[in-house]
C-alpha positions as CSV (number, residue, x, y, z in Angstrom):
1,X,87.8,108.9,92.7
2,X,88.6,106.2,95.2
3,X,91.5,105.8,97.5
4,X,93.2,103.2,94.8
5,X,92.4,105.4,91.8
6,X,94.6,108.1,93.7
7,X,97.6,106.2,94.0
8,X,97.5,104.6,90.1
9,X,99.6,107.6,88.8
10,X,102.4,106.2,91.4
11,X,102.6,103.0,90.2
12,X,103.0,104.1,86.7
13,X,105.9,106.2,87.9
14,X,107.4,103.8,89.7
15,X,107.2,100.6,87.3
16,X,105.6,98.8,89.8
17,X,102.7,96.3,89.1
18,X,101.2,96.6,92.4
19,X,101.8,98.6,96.0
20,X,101.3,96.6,99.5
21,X,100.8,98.7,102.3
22,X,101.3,97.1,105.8
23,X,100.5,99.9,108.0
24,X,97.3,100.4,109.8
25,X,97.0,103.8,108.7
26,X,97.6,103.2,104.8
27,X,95.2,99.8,105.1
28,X,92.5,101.9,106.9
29,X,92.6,105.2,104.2
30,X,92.6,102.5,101.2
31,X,90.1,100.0,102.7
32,X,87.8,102.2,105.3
33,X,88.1,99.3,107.6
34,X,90.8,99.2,110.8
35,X,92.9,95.9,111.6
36,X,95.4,95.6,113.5
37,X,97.1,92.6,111.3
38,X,96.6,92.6,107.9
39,X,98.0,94.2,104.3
40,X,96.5,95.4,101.8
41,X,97.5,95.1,98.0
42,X,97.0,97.9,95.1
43,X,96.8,97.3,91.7
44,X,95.0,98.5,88.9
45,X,92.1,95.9,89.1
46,X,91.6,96.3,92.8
47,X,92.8,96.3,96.2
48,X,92.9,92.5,98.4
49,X,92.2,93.7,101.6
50,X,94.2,90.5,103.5
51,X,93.1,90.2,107.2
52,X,93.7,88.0,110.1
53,X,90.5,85.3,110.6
54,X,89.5,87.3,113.7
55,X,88.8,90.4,111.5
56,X,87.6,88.5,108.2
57,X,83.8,88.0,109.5
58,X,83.8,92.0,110.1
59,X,85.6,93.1,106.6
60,X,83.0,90.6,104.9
61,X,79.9,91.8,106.5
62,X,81.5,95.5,106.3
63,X,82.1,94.5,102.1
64,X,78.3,93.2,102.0
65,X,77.0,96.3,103.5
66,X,79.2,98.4,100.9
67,X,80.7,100.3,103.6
68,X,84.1,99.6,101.8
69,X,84.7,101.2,98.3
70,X,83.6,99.0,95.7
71,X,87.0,98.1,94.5
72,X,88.2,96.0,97.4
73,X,87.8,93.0,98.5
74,X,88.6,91.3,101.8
75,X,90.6,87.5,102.2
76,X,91.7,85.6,104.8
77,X,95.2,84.1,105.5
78,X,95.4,81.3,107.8
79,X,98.9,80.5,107.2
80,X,100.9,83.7,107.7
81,X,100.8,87.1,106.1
82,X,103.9,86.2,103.6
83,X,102.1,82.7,102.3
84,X,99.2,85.2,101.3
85,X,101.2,87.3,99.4
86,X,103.1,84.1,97.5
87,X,100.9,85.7,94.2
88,X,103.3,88.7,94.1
89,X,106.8,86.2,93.9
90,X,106.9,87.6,90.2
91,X,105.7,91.2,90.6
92,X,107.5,94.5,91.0
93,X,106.1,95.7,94.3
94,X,106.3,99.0,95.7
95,X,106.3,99.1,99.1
96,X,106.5,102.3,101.9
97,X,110.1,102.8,103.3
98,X,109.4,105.4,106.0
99,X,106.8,102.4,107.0
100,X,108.7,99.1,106.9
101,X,111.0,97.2,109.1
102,X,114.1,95.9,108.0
103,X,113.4,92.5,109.1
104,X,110.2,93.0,107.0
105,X,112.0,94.1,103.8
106,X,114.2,91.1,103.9
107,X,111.4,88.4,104.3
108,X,109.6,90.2,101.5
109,X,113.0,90.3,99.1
110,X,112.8,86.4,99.6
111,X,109.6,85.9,99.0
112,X,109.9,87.7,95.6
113,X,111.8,85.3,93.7
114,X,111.1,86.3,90.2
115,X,109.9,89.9,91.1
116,X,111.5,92.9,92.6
117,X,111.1,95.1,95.7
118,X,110.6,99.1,95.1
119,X,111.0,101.5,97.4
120,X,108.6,105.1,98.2
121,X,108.7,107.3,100.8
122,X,105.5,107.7,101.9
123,X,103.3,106.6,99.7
124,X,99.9,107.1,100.4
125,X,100.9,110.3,102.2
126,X,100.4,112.9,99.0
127,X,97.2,111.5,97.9
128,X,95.9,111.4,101.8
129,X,96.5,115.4,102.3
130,X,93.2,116.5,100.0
131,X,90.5,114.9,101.8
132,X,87.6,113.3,100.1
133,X,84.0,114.2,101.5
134,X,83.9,111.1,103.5
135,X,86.6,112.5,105.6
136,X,85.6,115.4,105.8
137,X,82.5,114.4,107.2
138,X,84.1,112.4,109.4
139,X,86.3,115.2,110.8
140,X,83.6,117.5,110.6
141,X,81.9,115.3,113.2
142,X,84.5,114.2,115.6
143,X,84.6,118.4,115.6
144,X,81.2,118.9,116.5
145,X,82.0,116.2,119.9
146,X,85.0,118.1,120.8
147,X,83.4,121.6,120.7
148,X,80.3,119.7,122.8
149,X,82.7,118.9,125.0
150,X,84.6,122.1,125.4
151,X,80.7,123.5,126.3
152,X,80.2,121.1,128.8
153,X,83.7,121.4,130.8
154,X,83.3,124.7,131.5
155,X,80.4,123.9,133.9
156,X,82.3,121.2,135.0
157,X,85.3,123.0,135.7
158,X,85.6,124.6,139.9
159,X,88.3,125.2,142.7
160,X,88.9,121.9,143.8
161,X,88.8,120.2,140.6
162,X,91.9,118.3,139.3
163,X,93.8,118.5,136.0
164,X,93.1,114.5,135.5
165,X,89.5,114.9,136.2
166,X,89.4,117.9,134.0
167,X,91.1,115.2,131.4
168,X,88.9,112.3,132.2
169,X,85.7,114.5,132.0
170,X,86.7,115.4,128.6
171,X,87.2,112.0,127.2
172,X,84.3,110.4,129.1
173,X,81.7,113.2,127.2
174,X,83.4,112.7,123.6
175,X,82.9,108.5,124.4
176,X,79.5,109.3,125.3
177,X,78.3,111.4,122.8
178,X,80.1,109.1,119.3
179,X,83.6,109.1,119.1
180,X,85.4,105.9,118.5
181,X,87.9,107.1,121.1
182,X,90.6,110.2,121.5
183,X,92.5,111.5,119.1
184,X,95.6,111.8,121.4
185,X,96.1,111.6,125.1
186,X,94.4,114.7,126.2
187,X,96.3,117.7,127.9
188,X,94.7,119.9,130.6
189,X,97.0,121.3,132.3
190,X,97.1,124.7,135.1
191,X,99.0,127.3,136.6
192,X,102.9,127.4,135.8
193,X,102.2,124.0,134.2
194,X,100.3,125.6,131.2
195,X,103.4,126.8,130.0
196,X,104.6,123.1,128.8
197,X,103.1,122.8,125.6
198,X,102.5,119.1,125.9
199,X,102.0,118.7,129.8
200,X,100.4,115.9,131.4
201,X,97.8,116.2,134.0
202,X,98.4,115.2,137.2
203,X,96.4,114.7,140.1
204,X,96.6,118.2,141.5
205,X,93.8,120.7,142.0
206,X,93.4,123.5,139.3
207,X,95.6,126.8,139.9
208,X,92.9,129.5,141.0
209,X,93.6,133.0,139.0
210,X,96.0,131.2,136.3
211,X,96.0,129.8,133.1
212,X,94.6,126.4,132.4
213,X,95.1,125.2,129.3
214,X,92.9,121.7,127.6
215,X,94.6,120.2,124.2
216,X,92.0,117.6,122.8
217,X,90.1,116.1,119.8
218,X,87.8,112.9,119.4
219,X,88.4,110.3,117.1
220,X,85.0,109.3,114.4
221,X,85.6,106.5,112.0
222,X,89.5,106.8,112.6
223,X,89.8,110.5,111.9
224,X,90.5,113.1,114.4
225,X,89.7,116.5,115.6
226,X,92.3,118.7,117.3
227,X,91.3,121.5,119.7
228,X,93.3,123.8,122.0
229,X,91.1,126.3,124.2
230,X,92.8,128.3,127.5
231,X,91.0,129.6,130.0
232,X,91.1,130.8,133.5
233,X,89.6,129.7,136.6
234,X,89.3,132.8,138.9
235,X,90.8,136.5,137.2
236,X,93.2,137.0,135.1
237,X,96.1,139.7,135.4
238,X,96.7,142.5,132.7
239,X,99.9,140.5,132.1
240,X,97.2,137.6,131.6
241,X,95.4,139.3,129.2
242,X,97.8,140.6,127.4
243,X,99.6,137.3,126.9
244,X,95.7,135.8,126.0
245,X,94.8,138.8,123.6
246,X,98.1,138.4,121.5
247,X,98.3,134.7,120.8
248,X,94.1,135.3,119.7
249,X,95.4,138.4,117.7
250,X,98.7,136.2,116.0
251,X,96.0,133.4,115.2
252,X,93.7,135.3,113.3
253,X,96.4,136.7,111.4
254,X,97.7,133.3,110.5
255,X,93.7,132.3,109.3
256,X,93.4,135.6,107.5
257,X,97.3,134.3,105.6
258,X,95.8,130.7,104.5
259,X,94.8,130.2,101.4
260,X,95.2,127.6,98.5
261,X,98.8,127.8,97.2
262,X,100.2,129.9,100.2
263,X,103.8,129.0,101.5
264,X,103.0,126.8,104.8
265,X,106.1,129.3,106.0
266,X,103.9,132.6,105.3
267,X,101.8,131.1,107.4
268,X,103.4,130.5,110.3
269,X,105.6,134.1,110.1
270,X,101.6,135.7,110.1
271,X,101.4,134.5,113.6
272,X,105.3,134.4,114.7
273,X,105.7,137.8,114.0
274,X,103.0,138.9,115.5
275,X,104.0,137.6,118.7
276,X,107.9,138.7,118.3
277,X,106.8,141.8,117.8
278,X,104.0,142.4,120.9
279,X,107.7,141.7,123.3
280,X,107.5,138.0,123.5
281,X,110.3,136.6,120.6
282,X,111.5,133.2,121.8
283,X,108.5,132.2,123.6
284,X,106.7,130.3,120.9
285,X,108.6,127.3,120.2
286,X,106.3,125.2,117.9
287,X,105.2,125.0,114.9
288,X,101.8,127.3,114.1
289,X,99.9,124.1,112.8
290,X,100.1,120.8,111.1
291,X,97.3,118.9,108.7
292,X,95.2,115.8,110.5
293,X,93.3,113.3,109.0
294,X,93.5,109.5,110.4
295,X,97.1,110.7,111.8
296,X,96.9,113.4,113.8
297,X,99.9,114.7,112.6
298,X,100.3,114.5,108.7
299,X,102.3,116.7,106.4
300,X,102.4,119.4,106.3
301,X,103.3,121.6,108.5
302,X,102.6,125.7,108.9
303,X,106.3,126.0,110.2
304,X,108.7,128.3,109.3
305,X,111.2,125.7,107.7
306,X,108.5,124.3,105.4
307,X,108.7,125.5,102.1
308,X,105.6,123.8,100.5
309,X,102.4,125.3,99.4
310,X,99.0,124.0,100.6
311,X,96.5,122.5,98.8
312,X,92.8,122.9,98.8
313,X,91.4,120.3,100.4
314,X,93.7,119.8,103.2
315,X,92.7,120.1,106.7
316,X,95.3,122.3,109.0
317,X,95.2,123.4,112.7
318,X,96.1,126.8,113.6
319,X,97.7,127.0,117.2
320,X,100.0,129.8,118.1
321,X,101.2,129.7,122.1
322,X,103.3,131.8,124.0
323,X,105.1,130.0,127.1
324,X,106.1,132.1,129.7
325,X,108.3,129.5,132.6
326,X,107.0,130.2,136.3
327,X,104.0,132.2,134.9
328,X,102.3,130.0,132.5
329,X,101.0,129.5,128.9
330,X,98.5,130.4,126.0
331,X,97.6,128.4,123.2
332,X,94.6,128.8,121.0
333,X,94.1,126.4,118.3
334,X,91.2,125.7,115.3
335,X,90.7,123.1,112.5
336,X,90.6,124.8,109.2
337,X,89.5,123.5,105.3
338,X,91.8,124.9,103.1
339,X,90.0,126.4,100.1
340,X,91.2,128.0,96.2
341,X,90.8,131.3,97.9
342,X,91.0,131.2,101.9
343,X,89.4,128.6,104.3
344,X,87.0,127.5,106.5
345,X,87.0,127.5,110.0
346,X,85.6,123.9,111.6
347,X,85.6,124.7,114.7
348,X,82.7,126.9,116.8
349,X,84.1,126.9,120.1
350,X,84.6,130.6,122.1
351,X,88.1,132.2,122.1
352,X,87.4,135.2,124.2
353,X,89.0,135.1,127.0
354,X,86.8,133.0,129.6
355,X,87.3,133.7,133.2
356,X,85.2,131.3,135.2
């Protein structure tokens, strides 16, 4: 079933006679191709695939060497976007909400004359949770580069190294070695820094017999991977190890709780309990995981105000941290596939504790 099949069902619910999605992330899950101007437009013959001139020579040759689905087909515009889409003045349209401007939704309300303007919160979002085996592949192998990585830093990694080499060493392997890019800006950050969950490295040199913690993923074909590991760069205390051995111990619990059809909120109470109960309640202040596709944050979310059940199919990280100010942090996270019956773990990189 292709991307435009999935979202047929929505149209038919809606009374609309077509979608158009203006987003980059919608246009790139419908289309397989990435512009940075363009629209696309769903209906039940096809999807127009409407780019700017400087992308139309790359969506054509793309469209020739069927590395788009079958059913859509790239255009030019020369004269603006909205002149483009002058075929839909009589159409009900059904646009994204959480995804359009204001100034956007008015333009488009005059262009449709004779027509009328629908609104959907997040439209492509429900169908893009179960991922097809394209993306799968793709994440499986923007995985593979980030636990190649991960291999490779800890050779790299010695007193008198910085956090923003650590970082830049990182990125510059997962270029190297395929991805399109980085999934996020990396994190690698040491010492009493490790406990900010989403530090930034600086240009410091690594805390010896502390905590350094590295947040990263690469990017293939738009979809991302997502990969905490924490390790130390000297000894660690018993405190140390105690912290590192119960975050390990709350995220195997949580993988052990997912399943298809679970609570996302069972989830997350696996590994927040866990942690509450080894002395450390109030020290884990995120989420235990979030799904990931071309977004590296899609819904939903293993939190414990989420009340939905997971799908099979959907891709999920699994990252409980404990954050201890003027000490430092732990996090540990994996990529898992959800499945009818448990799931599959995507990523292979160590999580004993590594003292180097």
């Amino acid at each position: 079933m292709t991307a435009r099949e999935k979202l047929l069902p929505l149209l038919e619910e809606k009374g609309a006679d077509c979608a158009l999605l203006l987003d980059e992330v919608s246009i790139r899950w419908l289309t397989r191709f990435a512009a940075s101007d363009g629209a696309a437009v769903v209906d039940r013959t096809g999807v127009r695939l409407l780019v700017d001139p400087r992308y139309y020579a790359a969506a054509k040759d793309a469209a020739a060497a069927r590395l788009l689905p079958a059913d859509v087909h790239p255009e030019p515009f020369t004269g603006g976007l909205l002149a483009a889409l002058a075929s839909l003045t009589d159409r009900k349209v059904l646009v994204d909400s959480g995804r359009l401007t204001v100034r956007t939704a008015e333009r488009l309300r005059g262009l449709l004359s004779g027509g009328e303007l629908l609104f959907c919160d997040d439209v492509c979002g429900p169908s893009r949770r179960v991922k097809a085996d394209y993306e799968l592949d793709c994440i499986r192998r923007a995985q593979r580069i980030t636990d190649g990585a991960f291999e490779h830093i800890l050779g790299f990694i010695r007193p008198g190294v910085t956090e923003t080499e650590v970082a830049a060493e990182l990125e510059y392997f997962c270029r190297r070695n395929g991805a399109d890019g980085m999934a996020f800006e990396t994190i690698a950050v040491s010492g009493k820094k490790s406990a900010y969950p989403h530090g930034v490295p600086g240009d410091v040199a690594l805390t010896e017999n502390a905590f350094l913690t590295m947040d990263f993923g690469a990017r293939v074909d738009g979809y991302c991977s997502d990969m905490t590991r924490t390790v130390v760069l000297g000894r660690a205390t018993d405190e140390m190890k105690h912290i590192y051995q119960t975050v390990l111990d709350a995220q195997e619990k949580a993988i052990a709780a997912v399943r298809g059809g679970v609570l996302c909120s069972e989830v997350d109470a696996a590994a927040r309990s866990h942690i509450d109960e080894n002395g450390y309640a109030g020290l884990f202040g995120h989420s235990t995981g979030h799904s990931l596709g071309l977004e590296i944050h899609e819904r939903p979310a293993f939190s414990a105000v989420c009340d939905e059940n997971i799908g099979p199919g959907t891709v999920m990280t699994v990252e409980p941290g404990i954050y201890v100010e003027g000490l430092g942090g732990v996090r540990i996270e994996d990529m898992v596939l959800v499945t009818k019956t448990g799931c599959e773990d995507l990523t292979d990189s160590p999580k004993a504790l590594i003292e180097l």
